[in-house]
Structure formats: structure tokens, C-alpha cells
C-alpha positions as CSV (number, residue, x, y, z in Angstrom):
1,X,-4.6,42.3,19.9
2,X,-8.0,41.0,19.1
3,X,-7.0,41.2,15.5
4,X,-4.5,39.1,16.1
5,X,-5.9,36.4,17.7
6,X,-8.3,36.5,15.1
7,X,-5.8,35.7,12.5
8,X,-4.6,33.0,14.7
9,X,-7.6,31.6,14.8
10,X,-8.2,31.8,11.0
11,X,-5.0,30.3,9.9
12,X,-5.0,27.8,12.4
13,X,-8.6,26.0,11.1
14,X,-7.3,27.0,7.4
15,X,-3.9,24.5,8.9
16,X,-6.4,21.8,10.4
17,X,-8.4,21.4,7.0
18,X,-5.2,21.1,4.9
19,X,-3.8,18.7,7.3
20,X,-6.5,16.2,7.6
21,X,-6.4,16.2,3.9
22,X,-3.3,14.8,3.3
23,X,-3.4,12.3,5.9
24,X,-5.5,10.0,4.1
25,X,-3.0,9.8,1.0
26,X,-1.0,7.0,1.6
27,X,-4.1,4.8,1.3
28,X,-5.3,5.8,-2.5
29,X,-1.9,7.3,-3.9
30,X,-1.1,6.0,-6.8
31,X,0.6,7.7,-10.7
32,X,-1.1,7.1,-13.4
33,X,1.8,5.9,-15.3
34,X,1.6,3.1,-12.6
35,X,-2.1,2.3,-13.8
36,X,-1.8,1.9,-17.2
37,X,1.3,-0.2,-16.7
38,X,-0.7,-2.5,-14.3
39,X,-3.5,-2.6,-17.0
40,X,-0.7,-3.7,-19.8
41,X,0.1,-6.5,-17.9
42,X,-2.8,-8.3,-18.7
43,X,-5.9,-9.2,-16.7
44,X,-6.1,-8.5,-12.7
45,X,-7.9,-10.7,-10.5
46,X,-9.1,-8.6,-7.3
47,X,-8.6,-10.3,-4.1
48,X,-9.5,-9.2,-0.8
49,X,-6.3,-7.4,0.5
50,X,-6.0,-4.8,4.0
51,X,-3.2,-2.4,3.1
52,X,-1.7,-1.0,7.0
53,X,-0.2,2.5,6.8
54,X,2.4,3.0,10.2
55,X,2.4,5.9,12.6
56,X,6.1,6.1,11.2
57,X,4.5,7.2,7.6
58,X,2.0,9.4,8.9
59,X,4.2,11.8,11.0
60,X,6.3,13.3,8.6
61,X,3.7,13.5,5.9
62,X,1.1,15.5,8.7
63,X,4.5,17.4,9.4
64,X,6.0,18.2,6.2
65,X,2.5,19.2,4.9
66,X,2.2,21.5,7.8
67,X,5.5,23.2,7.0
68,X,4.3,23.9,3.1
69,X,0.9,25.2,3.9
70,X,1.4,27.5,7.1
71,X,2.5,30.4,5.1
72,X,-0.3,30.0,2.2
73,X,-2.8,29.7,5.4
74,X,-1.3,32.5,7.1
75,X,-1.3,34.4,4.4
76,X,-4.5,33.9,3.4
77,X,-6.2,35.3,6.4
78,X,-3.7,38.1,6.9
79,X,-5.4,39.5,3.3
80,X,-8.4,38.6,4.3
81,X,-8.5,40.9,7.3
82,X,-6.4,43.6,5.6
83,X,-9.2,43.8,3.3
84,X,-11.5,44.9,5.3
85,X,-9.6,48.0,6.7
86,X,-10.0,51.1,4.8
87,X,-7.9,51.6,1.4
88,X,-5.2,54.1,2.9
89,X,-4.5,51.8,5.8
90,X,-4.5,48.6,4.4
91,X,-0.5,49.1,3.3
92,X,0.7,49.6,6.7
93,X,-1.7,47.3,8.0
94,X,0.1,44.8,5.9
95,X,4.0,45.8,6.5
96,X,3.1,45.4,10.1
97,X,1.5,41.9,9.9
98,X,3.7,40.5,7.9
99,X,6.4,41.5,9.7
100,X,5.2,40.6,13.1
101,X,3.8,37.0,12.3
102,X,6.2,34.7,11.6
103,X,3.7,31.5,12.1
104,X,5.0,28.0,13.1
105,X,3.4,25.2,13.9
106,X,4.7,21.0,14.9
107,X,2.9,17.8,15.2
108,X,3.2,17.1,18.8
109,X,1.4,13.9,18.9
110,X,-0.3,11.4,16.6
111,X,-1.9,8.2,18.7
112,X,-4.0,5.7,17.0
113,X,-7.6,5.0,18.8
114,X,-10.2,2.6,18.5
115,X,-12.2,5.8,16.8
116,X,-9.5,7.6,14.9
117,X,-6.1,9.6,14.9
118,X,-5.6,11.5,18.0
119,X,-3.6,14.0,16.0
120,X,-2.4,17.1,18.8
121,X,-0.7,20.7,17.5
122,X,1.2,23.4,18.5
123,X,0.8,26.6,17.1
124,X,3.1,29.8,17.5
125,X,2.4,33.2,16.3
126,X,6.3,34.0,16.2
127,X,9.3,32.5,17.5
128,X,9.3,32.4,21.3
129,X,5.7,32.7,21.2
130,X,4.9,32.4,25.0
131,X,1.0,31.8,24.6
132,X,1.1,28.9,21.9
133,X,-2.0,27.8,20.9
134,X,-2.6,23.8,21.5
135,X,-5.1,21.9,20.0
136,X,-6.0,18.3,20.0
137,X,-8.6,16.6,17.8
138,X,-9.9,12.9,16.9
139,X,-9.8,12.3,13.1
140,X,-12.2,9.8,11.7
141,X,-12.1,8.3,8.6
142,X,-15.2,6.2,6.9
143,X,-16.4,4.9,3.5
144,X,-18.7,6.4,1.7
145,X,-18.9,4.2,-1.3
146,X,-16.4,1.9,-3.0
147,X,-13.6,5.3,-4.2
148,X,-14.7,7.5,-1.6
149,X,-14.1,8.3,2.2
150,X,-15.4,10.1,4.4
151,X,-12.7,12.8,6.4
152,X,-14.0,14.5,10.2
153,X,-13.2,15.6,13.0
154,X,-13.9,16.7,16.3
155,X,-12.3,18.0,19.1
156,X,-10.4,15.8,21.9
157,X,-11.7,16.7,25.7
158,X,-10.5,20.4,26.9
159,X,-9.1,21.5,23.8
160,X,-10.4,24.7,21.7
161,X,-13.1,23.8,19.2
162,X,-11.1,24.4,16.0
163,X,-12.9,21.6,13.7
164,X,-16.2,19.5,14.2
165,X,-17.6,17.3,11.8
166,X,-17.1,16.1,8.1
167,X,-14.3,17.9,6.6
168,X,-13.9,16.7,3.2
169,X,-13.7,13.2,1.3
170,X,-11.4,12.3,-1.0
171,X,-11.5,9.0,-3.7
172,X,-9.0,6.3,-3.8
173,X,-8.0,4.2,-7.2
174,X,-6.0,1.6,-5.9
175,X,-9.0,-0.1,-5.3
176,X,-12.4,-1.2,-4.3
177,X,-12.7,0.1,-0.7
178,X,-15.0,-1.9,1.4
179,X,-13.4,-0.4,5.0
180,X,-10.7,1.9,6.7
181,X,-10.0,2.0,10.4
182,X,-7.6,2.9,12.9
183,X,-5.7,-0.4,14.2
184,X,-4.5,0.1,17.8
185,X,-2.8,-2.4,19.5
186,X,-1.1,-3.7,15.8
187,X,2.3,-2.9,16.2
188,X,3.6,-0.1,14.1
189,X,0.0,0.2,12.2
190,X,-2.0,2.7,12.4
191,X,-4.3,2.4,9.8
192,X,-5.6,-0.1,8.0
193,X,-7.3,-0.1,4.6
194,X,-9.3,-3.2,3.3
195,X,-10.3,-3.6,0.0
196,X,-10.5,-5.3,-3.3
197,X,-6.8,-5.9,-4.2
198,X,-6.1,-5.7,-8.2
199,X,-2.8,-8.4,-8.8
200,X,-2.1,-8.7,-12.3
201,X,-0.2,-11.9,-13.3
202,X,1.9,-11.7,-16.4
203,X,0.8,-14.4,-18.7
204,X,3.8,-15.4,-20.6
205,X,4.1,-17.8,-23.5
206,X,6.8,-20.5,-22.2
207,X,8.8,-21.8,-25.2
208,X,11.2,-24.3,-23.3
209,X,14.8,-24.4,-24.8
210,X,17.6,-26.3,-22.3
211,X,20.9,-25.2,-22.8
212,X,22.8,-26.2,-19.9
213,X,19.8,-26.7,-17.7
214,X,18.4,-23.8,-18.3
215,X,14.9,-22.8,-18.9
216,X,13.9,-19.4,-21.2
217,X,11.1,-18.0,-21.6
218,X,9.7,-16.1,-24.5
219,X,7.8,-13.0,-23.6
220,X,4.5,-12.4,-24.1
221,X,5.2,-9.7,-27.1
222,X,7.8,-11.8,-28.5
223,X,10.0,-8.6,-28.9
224,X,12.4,-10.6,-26.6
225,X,13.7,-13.4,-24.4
226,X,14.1,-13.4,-20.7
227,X,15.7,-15.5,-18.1
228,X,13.1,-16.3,-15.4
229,X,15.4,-17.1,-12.8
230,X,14.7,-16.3,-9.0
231,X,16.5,-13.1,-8.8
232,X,16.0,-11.4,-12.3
233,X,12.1,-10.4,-12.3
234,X,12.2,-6.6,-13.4
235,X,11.4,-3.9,-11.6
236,X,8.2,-1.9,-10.5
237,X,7.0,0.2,-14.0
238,X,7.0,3.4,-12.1
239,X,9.2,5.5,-9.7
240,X,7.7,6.4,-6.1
241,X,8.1,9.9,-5.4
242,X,8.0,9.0,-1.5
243,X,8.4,5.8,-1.0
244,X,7.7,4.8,3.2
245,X,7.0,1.7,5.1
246,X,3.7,-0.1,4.3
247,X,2.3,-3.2,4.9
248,X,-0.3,-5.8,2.7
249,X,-2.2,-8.7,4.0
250,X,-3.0,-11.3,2.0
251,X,-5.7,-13.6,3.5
252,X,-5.5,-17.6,2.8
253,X,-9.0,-17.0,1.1
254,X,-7.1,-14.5,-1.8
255,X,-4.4,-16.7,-1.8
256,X,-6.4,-18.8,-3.5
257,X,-8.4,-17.0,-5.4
258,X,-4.4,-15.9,-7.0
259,X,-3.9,-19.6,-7.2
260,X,-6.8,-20.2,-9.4
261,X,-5.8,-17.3,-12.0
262,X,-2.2,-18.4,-12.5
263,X,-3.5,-20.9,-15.2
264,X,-1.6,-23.9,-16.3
265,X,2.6,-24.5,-15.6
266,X,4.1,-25.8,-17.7
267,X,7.1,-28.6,-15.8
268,X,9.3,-29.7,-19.1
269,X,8.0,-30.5,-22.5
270,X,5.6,-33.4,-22.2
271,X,4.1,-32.4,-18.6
272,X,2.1,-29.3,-17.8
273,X,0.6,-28.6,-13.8
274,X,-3.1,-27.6,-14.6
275,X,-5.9,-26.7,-12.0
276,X,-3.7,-25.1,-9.8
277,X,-4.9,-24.8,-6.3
278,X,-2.9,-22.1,-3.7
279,X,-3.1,-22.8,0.0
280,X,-0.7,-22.7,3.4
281,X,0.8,-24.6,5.6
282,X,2.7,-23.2,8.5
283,X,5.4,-21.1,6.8
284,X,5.1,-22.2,3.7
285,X,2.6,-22.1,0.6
286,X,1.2,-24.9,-1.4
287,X,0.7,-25.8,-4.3
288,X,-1.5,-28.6,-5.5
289,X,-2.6,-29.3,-9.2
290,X,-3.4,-32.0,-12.0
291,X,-0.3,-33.5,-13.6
292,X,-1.1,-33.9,-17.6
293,X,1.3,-36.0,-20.0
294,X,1.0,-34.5,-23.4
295,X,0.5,-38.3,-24.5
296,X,-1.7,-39.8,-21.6
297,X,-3.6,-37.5,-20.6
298,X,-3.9,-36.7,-17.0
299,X,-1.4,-39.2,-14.8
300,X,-1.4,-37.7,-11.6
301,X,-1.3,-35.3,-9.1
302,X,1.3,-32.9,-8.1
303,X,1.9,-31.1,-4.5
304,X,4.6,-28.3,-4.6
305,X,5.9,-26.5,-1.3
306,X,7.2,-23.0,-1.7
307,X,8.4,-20.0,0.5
308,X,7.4,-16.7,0.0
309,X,10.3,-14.2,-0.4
310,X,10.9,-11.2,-2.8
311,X,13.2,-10.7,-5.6
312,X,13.5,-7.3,-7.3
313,X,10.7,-5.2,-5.8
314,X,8.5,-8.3,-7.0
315,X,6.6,-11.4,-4.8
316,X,8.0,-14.7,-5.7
317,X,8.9,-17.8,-4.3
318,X,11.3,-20.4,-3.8
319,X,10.4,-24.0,-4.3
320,X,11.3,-26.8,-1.5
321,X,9.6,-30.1,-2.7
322,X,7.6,-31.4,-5.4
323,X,6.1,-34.6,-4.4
324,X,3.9,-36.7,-7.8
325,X,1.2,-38.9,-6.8
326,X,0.4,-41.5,-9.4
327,X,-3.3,-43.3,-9.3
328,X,-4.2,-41.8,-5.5
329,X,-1.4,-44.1,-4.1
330,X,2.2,-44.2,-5.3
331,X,4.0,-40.6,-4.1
332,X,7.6,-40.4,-5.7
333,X,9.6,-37.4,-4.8
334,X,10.4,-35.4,-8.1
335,X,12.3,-32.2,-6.9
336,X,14.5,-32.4,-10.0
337,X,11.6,-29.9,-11.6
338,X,11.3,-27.7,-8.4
339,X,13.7,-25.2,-10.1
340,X,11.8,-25.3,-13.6
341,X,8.5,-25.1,-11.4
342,X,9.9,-22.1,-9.7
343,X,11.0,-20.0,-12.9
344,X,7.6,-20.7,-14.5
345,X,6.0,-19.3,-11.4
346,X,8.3,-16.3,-10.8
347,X,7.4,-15.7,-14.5
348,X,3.7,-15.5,-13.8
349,X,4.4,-13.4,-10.2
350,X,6.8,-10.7,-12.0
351,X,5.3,-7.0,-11.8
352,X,1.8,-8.5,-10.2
353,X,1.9,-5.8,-7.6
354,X,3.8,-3.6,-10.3
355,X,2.7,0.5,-9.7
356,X,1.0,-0.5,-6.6
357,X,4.0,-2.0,-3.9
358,X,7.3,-2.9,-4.4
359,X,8.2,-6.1,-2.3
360,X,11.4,-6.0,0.3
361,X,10.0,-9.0,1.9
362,X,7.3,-12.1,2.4
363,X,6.3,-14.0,4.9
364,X,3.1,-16.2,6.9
365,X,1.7,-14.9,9.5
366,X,2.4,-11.6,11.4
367,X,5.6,-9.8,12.6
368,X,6.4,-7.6,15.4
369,X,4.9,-4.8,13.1
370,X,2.1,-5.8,12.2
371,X,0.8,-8.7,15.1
372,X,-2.5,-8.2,14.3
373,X,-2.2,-10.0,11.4
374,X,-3.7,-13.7,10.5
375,X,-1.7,-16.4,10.7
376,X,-2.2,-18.3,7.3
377,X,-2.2,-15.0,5.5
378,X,0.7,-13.6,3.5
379,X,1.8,-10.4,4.6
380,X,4.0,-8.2,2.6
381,X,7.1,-5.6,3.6
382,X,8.0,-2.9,1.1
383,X,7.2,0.7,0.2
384,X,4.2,2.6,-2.1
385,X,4.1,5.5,-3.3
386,X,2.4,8.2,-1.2
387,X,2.4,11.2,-4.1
């Protein structure tokens, strides 16, 4: 018996070990098929960007990579003891493990703290088991440097000491991490992971031909033409292998850091939006920039009001007014361009988040699952791919 308990020991911190390391995948998984097709999109600008990953996610990843690596743990320490019997024993020794231990083990609970995942397990010997091991432990998760965290762990008040203190780190590349905690009291979130954002805006030539009021667009190889109408960007450049809820903040401050990479719009042949400046306004994002004639030079100003939404795994929006201020004091309604403003900037926002979230939906301001959110920041619905 004591050799038994032994092995249930060994497999179990063996389970513990494997487990912590995949809970920290969602926040750094990522193909590299999905990188270089980010990179061939042209320039990124990085903006500051939380990322929340939901209890939802995390429990049947912990579960499903408890199922896969019981029998490679259990295994494992079954030969290990074996080995140390002597030769002409170690065969029966063997028939009789194996055919005794048929290991199990479930997530029982996974609670988000203020200092980490409460993450609590049940662990059977055989079915019916009636002496089940349960263990709870905290798991912690801190940055090391700006692709690296920090995994540990220690154990929860009256539960056996299977794990205490750093376990292993692992490096994200979705990214520049500057934090990662645990966000209890946020809705469905669980974790959250803040960091330099990469959103890479496709800079496509516009060559503006109107047949039947409709705007086309060259593309940037000139290979081929494309319609840049609200509901036809293309899809994400990679497919997710798992694909779960997630969650992306956008801040007002990265908002406008997005705004002031998008470069100049062009509106219809002789007027082109230039310094374009991204901010919010209740539900809504604006837009304001410098209005430039081809033949006078700069005439005016133009503010643009927009709501986020998505359109084919892909942010975009969906222009409500265009107002053009002439000389600081006349303002004359010109929402006749909102839909060739809002093709141009679908064009720029199709594939931005391309190998790194696909877009099921935009809004301002926090939702029921995620109500610790800002309310002038954008917050994105979709899925990511988690490996």
C-alpha cells in the first residue's frame, strides 16, 4: 500500500506541473502562419491593449489537458518505481500496476482571486476510488520581462502540499507584456493580460472609379480589385485550432494612437481627410481631420461619427454623419460621402487584428461580461486561437 500511495503521490505533482502549464496559453497562443501574415500586411502600430481570457475558456482547457496527460504521468512514475525493484520482479510488478491503476482525475473548481486561480482537483486511483485525493492550490502568474511570465503555486489552507513555488515560465509573442492578473469581480473574466497591442492597417492605394455609385479600390499589390463595402472585408489569414470566448480592450488613449496611423482618406477625387484624429463620444467614435481640395489647398475641417461593429471576423465601422466646417464658422452637413468615408475606412481596418482575434462584435464601454471595463474604451467580442 505504501507503494501505492507513493505513485499517487508522484503522478499527481507530475498532473499539477502539466496543468499549470497550459493554463497560461490562451494569453500568448498564436501560429506562425498568423505572424507572418500580420507582418505582410504592412506596418503595425502597438497600442496599449488588455486582452481578458473567461473562466468559460479556462475550464475545459485545465480539463481536457488533464484527461491527455494522466496516463503519460501515471505512467511515468509506475516505471519509475518498477525500476527500482529487482530484474525478475519488475514484470509482475508491472502487470499488477497497470492493471490495478486506472487513474482519473476532474477540475472541481477554478475561482478567480485577487492573488490568482484557485484551481481545486480530484484525484482517483481507480474507478470508485473511495479515498480520492483532493487538492486545492492558488496559481500565480507574474511578468518577468516583456515575452516572459512567471508560473507558481502554492497550496490553498488544509490541503496537501503538492506544489509550492515557481513552476515554470513560459514566453508570449502576441506581444509586449507589461502585466497579467487575475480580474475578480469582472464578469465572466478571469484573467486579464495587458500589453502592447500590434494592429496592422492595410494601406491600400485608392484608385476611385464610380460606376453606379460605387467606389473600388485597387489593392495594394495591384494583382486585383476589391469592393470595400461594409460587409465584404476578408477573413482572418489563419484558422484557429480552438477558437473560445475572449475579450480586447481598447483604451481611448490607443484609439488614438490607431487614429493617427490610418494616414490620409481619401472622400472623392478632389478632397482627401488628412491628420486624422480618433476619439469617443458616448457610443460612438469620432473622427476629426483637415479637409484638403486638390486645388485650394486646405478648406476646412471635417468631423465624422461612426459605430463600431464587425464585418467578417474584422473591426470596422459604420458611418452616421459627416459634418464640414468651412473657415472655423460655417458647418454644412455633407453625409452624401459618409458611405465613400466608410469604404475607405473599412479598407484601412480589413485584417488589422488578422492572426491575432477575429471580431463577432464592437462596442463602447463594458458589457455584462466584461464590467470592469472603461467606458470610452472599445471593447471587442470574438475568439483567438488558444493552440
Amino acid at each position: 500500500m505504501k507503494r501505492i500511495h507513493y505513485i499517487q503521490i508522484s503522478w499527481v505533482i507530475l498532473l499539477v506541473a502539466l496543468l499549470l502549464g497550459m493554463a497560461v496559453t490562451p494569453a500568448g497562443a498564436t501560429s506562425r502562419t498568423a505572424r507572418q501574415a500580420a507582418q505582410r500586411l504592412g506596418n503595425a502600430t502597438s497600442v496599449n491593449a488588455t486582452v481578458y481570457i473567461t473562466t468559460g475558456t479556462l475550464v475545459p482547457i485545465f480539463q481536457s489537458r488533464i484527461d491527455q496527460q494522466v496516463p503519460v504521468a501515471v505512467n511515468s512514475a509506475i516505471n519509475s518505481l518498477v525500476s527500482k525493484l529487482p530484474k525478475k520482479d519488475q514484470g509482475w510488478a508491472l502487470q499488477i500496476a497497470t492493471t490495478l491503476i486506472q487513474p482519473s482525475a476532474a477540475l472541481t473548481s477554478l475561482t478567480t482571486q485577487s492573488g490568482g486561480l484557485a484551481t481545486s482537483l480530484r484525484l482517483s486511483l481507480f474507478p470508485g476510488d473511495p479515498q480520492p485525493i483532493n487538492a486545492s492550490m492558488l496559481v500565480n502568474l507574474s511578468v518577468i520581462n516583456s515575452s516572459t511570465i512567471q508560473v507558481s503555486a502554492k497550496p490553498l489552507n488544509g490541503s496537501p502540499t503538492l506544489v509550492n513555488g515557481p513552476l515554470s515560465t513560459f514566453h508570449i509573442s502576441l506581444g509586449k507584456l507589461s502585466n497579467i492578473n487575475t480580474t475578480p469581480g469582472c464578469g465572466d473574466a478571469a484573467l486579464g493580460v495587458h500589453l502592447l497591442f500590434p494592429v496592422s492597417l492595410v494601406h491600400v492605394q485608392v484608385s476611385q472609379v464610380h460606376q453606379s455609385g460605387m467606389t473600388i479600390f485597387a489593392s495594394r499589390n495591384g494583382n486585383a480589385t476589391r469592393s470595400a463595402w461594409l460587409g465584404q472585408a476578408q477573413p482572418l489569414l489563419y484558422h484557429a485550432a480552438a477558437n473560445t470566448n475572449s475579450y480586447v480592450e481598447l483604451p481611448a488613449s490607443s484609439l488614438a494612437s490607431i487614429g493617427n496611423s490610418i494616414g490620409n482618406l481619401p472622400i472623392n477625387s478632389s478632397l482627401t481627410a488628412q491628420n486624422i484624429q480618433l476619439g469617443v463620444q458616448g457610443s460612438n467614435l469620432v473622427i476629426n481631420s483637415d479637409v484638403y481640395d486638390s486645388f485650394f489647398g486646405k478648406i476646412g475641417t471635417a468631423t465624422t461619427t461612426a459605430a463600431p461593429t464587425a464585418s467578417g471576423g474584422n473591426l470596422a465601422v459604420h458611418v452616421l454623419s459627416t459634418t464640414l466646417t468651412i473657415l472655423n464658422i460655417f458647418k454644412v452637413p455633407v453625409d452624401s460621402y459618409n458611405q465613400q468615408i466608410q469604404q475607405t475606412l473599412n479598407a484601412k481596418l480589413n485584417g488589422a487584428l488578422a492572426g491575432k482575434f477575429n471580431v463577432t462584435q464592437a462596442a463602447i464601454g463594458p458589457n455584462a461580461q466584461v464590467p470592469c471595463a472603461a467606458g470610452n474604451s472599445l471593447v471587442l467580442t470574438g475568439t483567438t486561437r488558444l493552440g
